[in-house]
N, C-alpha and C positions, 0 to 999 in steps of 0.2 A: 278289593280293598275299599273301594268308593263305601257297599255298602256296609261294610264294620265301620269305617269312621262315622257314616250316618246315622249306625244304633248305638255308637259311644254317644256323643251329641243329642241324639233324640231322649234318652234315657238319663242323662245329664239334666236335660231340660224338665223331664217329668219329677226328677228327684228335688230338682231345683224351685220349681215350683211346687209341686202338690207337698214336699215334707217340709219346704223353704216354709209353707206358706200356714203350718204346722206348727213352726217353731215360731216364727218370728211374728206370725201375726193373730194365731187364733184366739189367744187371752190378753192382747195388746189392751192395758187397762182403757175400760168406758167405751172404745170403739174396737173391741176383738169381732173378727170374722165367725169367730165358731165352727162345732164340727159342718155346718150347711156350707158353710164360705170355703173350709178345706176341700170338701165331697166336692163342690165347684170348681176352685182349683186344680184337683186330680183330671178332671172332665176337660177341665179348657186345656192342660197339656199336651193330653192325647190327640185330642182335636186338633188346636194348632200344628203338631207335630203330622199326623196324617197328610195332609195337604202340603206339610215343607219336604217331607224326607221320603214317603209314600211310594213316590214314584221312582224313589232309588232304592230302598232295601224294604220295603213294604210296612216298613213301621211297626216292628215286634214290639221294641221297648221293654222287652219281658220274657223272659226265658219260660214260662211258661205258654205264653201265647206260642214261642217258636217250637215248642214242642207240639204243643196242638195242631199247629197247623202242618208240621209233619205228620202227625198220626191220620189227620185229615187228606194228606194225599195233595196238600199246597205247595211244602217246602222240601228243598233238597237234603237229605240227610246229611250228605257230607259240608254241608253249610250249618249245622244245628250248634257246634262247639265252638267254632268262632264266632257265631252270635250272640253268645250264652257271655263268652268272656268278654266280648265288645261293650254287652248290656251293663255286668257287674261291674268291667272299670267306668264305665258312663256314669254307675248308679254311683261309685266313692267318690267321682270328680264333683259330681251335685253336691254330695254330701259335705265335701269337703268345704269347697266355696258357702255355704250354707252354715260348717263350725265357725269359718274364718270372719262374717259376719257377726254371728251370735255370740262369739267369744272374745269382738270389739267394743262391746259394751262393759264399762267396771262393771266387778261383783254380778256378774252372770254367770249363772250355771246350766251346763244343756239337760242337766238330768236323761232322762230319758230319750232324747233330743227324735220324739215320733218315732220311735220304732215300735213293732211289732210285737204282741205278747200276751200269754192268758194268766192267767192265776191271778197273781200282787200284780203283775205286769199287763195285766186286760185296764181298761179304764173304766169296763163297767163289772169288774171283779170275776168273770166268766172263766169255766176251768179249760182244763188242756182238750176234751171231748166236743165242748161247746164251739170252743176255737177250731178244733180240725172239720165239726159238721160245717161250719160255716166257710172256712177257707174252701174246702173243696167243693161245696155246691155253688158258691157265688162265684169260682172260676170258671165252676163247668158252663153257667151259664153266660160267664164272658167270653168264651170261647164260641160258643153257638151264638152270641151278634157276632163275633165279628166274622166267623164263620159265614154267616147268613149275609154279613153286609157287603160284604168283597168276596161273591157268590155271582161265577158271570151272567147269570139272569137277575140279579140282583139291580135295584136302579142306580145308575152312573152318579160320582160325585157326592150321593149322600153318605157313605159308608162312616167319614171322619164325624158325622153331627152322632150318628146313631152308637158309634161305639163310645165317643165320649163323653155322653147319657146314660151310655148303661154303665161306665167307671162312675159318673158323680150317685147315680143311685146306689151301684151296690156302697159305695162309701158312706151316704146316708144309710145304710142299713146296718152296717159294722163297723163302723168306727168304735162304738161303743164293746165290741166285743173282743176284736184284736187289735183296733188302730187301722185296722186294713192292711192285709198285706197284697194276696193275689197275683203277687212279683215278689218272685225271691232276690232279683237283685236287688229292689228296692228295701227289701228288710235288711239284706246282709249287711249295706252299704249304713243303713242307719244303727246297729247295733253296733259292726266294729266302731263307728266313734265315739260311742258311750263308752269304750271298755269295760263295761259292767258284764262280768263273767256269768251269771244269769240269764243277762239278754240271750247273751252268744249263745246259751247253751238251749236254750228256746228256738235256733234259727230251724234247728231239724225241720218243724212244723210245718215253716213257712216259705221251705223248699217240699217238702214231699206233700203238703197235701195242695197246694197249687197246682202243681205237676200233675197229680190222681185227678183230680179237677179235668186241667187240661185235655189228658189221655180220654177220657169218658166223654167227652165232646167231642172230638175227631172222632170216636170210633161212631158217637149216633150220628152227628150230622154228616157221616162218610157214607150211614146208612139212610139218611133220610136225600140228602141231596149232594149224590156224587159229581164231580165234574164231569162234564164229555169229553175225550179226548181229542 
C-alpha cells in the first residue's frame, strides 16, 4: 500500500507542477515561463520526485513507464494495475488542485487547461499521424534512459538528474506538437477537466501510443542489457 500511496503523491506532484506550471504560469503577462520554463518544470518534478519516493515504489509516475518496465523484466506484473490506477488518481488530484487555483481568479477561463492534442488541439497545428509518430518514439526513448539509468551497472544516485533531462528535452521537442503527453495519466487527468468532449475523444492517442512506445523499449533494452539474476 506504501507504494500506491507514493505514486498517487508522486504523480500528484508531476501534474501539479509540470501542467500547474502550464496553466498558471507560462503566458503569465511580461514575465511568462514559456514552453523552456514548462520542459523545466516537467524535469524538476521527476527529479525531485526520484530521490523523495524512489526508494519506496520506484518512481513510475506514469503508466507507461510501469508498463515498460514490466516488459523490461523490472516490475511485477501483478503490481502493473494498481499502479496504473494509483498514477491516474494522483494525476486528477494535481489536476484538480491546479482548476481550484486557476478558477480563483474572476473571469478566468482554463480553456484547454494543457492538455494533450493534435489537429485544432496540437499547438503547433500538427495532425493525428504526426502526434502518434512523435508520442511513441519520444516514449520509447524515455523508457530506454530510464531503463539505462536504474540499470544495476548503471552509476549509483545519478539516475533522477538523467531521467529528468531527458523529460525536460523530450518537452522541448514536443510541446509544439502535442503539449506532450508520454503519460496517459497525465493527459487523462487534464482533459477530463476541460470537459471539452474533443479533448476526451483524442485521449485514445495518448494512452496507446505511449504504451507502443513503452513496449518497444523493454523489449530492445531487455535485449541490449538484460538483468543478472
Amino acid at each position: 500500500m506504501k507504494k500506491l500511496v507514493a505514486e498517487f503523491f508522486g504523480t500528484m506532484w508531476l501534474v501539479l507542477g509540470g501542467c500547474g506550471s502550464a496553466v498558471l504560469a507560462a503566458a503569465f503577462p511580461e514575465l511568462g515561463i514559456g514552453f523552456a520554463g514548462v520542459a523545466l518544470a516537467f524535469g524538476l518534478t521527476v527529479l525531485t520526485m526520484v530521490y523523495a519516493i524512489g526508494h519506496i515504489s520506484g518512481c513510475h509516475l506514469n503508466p507507461a513507464v510501469s508498463v515498460g518496465l514490466w516488459i523490461g523484466g523490472r516490475f511485477d506484473a501483478k503490481e502493473l494495475i494498481p499502479y496504473i490506477v494509483a498514477q491516474v488518481l494522483g494525476a486528477l488530484a494535481g489536476a484538480g488542485v491546479i482548476y481550484i487555483i486557476a478558477t480563483g481568479k474572476a473571469g478566468t477561463e482554463i480553456g484547454t487547461f494543457a492538455s494533450n492534442g493534435y489537429g485544432e488541439y496540437s499547438p503547433g497545428g500538427y495532425g493525428m499521424v504526426a502526434a502518434l509518430v512523435c508520442e511513441v518514439v519520444l516514449t520509447f526513448f524515455f523508457l530506454i534512459v530510464i531503463l539505462g539509468a536504474t540499470h544495476s551497472k548503471a552509476p549509483k544516485y545519478l539516475a533522477g538528474v538523467a531521467i529528468g533531462l531527458c523529460l525536460t528535452l523530450i518537452h522541448l521537442i514536443s510541446i509544439p506538437v502535442t503539449n506532450t503527453s508520454v503519460n496517459p495519466a497525465r493527459s487523462t487527468s487534464q482533459a477530463l477537466f476541460t470537459g471539452n468532449g474533443e479533448l476526451i475523444g483524442q485521449l485514445w492517442l495518448f494512452w496507446v501510443a505511449p504504451i507502443i512506445g513503452a513496449i518497444l523499449a523493454g523489449i530492445v533494452y531487455k535485449y541490449l542489457a538484460p538483468e543478472e539474476e
